[in-house]
N, C-alpha and C positions, 0 to 999 in steps of 0.2 A: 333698829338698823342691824343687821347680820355679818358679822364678819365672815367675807368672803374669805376661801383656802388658797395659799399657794402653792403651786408645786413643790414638792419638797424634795429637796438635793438629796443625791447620795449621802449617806453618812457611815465613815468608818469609826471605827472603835480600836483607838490605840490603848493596847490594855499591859499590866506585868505592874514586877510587884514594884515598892518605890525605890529609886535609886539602879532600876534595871537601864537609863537611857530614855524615858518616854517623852518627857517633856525636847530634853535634846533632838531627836526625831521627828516630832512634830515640828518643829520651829523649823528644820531642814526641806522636812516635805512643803511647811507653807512656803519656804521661799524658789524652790525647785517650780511650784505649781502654781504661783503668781507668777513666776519669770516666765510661764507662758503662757499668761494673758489668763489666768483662772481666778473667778474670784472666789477665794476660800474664808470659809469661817469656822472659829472652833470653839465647841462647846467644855468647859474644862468642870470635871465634879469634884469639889472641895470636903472632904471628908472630918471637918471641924466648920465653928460659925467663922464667916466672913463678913464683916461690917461693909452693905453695901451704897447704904447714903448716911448722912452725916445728919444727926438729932438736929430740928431747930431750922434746916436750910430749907427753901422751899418747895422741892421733889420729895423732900421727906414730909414735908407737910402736905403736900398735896395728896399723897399715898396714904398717911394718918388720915386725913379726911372722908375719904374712902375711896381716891379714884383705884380704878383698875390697876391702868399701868399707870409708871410716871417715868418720862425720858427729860436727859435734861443734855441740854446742847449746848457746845461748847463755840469755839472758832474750828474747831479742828477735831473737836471725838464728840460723841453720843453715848451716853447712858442710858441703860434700860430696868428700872425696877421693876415687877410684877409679883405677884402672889406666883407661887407657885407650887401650889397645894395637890395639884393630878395633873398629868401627863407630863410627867420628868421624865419619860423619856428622850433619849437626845433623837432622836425620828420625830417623837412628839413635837421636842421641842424646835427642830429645823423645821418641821412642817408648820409652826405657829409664826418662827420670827424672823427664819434666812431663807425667806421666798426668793429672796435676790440676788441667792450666789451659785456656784456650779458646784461648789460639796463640800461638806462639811467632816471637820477631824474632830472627833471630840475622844475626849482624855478622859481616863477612872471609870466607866462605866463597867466595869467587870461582868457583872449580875443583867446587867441590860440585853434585851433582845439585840438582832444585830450583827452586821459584817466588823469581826474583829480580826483586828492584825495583835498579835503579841510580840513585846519584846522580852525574848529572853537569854539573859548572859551566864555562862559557868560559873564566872565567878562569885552570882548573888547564891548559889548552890542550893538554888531552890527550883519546885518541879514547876512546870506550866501551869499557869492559873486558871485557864479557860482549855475545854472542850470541844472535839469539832461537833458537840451537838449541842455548845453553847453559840455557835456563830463562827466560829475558829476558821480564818481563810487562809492566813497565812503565819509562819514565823520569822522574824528578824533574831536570828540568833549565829552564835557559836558552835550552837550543838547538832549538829546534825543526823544525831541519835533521834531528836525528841521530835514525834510527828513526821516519818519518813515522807509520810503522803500526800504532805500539802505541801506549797512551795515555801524553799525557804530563801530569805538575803541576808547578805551581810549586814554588819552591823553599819557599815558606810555604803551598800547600794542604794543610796538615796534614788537614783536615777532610774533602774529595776526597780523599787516600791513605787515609785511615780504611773510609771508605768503601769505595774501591776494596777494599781487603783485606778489609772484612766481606763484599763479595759473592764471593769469591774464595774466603772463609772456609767455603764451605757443604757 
């Protein structure tokens, strides 16, 4: 049996270093972009181990066993274990598991192909992480020095990033 593909959503790449605002950002954009009617999903990369099922329960034994994936379903959330040995990419991966949303924001991909937004603030007085020939589409910054020629927003135009991402989204 073949796993058929599904269309795979936009996906941004909200990138900068830690403690620049990324996470903060994201959480603003999902609620901007679910408030209108978007279903978003976000891929977030963990840069240390994350324990993601529990020794002994039976998703984790299922998985020990050898299935593929193992989801385990609650009253009200869904977990997803898999191997995930090739195509970490966040494209990769929206194009494997969020057939079913209109786009996807995934977090930490720095080095990943890909439309990336950076957040960068003076005050972390560090330079931009990302390239415009690593993916660099836009900046959320302070600095208005840094990349004259891409567009930039404030640290609070959630509203303009929205935007920007819906046309971007097409």
């Amino acid at each position: 049996m073949s796993h058929a593909p599904h269309k795979t959503p936009p996906v941004f790449n909200i990138v900068g270093f830690s403690g620049s605002g990324k996470t903060t950002l994201v959480e603003k954009l999902i609620r901007e972009l679910s408030g209108r009617g978007l279903r978003v999903a976000t891929i977030k990369h963990a840069h240390h181990e994350v324990v993601l099922d529990t020794p002994g329960k039976d998703s984790y034994r299922n998985k020990e066993a050898g299935a593929v994936m193992s989801l385990l379903l609650t009253s009200n959330r869904l977990q997803l274990v898999a191997d995930a040995t090739e195509g970490r990419e966040p494209e990769q991966l929206a194009q494997r598991y969020l057939g079913g949303v209109d786009l996807v924001l995934a977090e930490g991909f720095t080095v990943s192909p890909g439309m990336k937004i950076e957040v960068l603030r003076r005050e972390t007085a560090k330079p931009p992480r990302c390239t415009i020939e690593d993916g660099l589409i836009a900046i959320v910054t302070d600095m208005n020095e840094v990349y004259p020629q891409l567009p930039h927003f404030a640290l609070d135009d959630v509203n303009g990033i929205v935007e920007f991402i819906l046309q971007r989204a097409v």
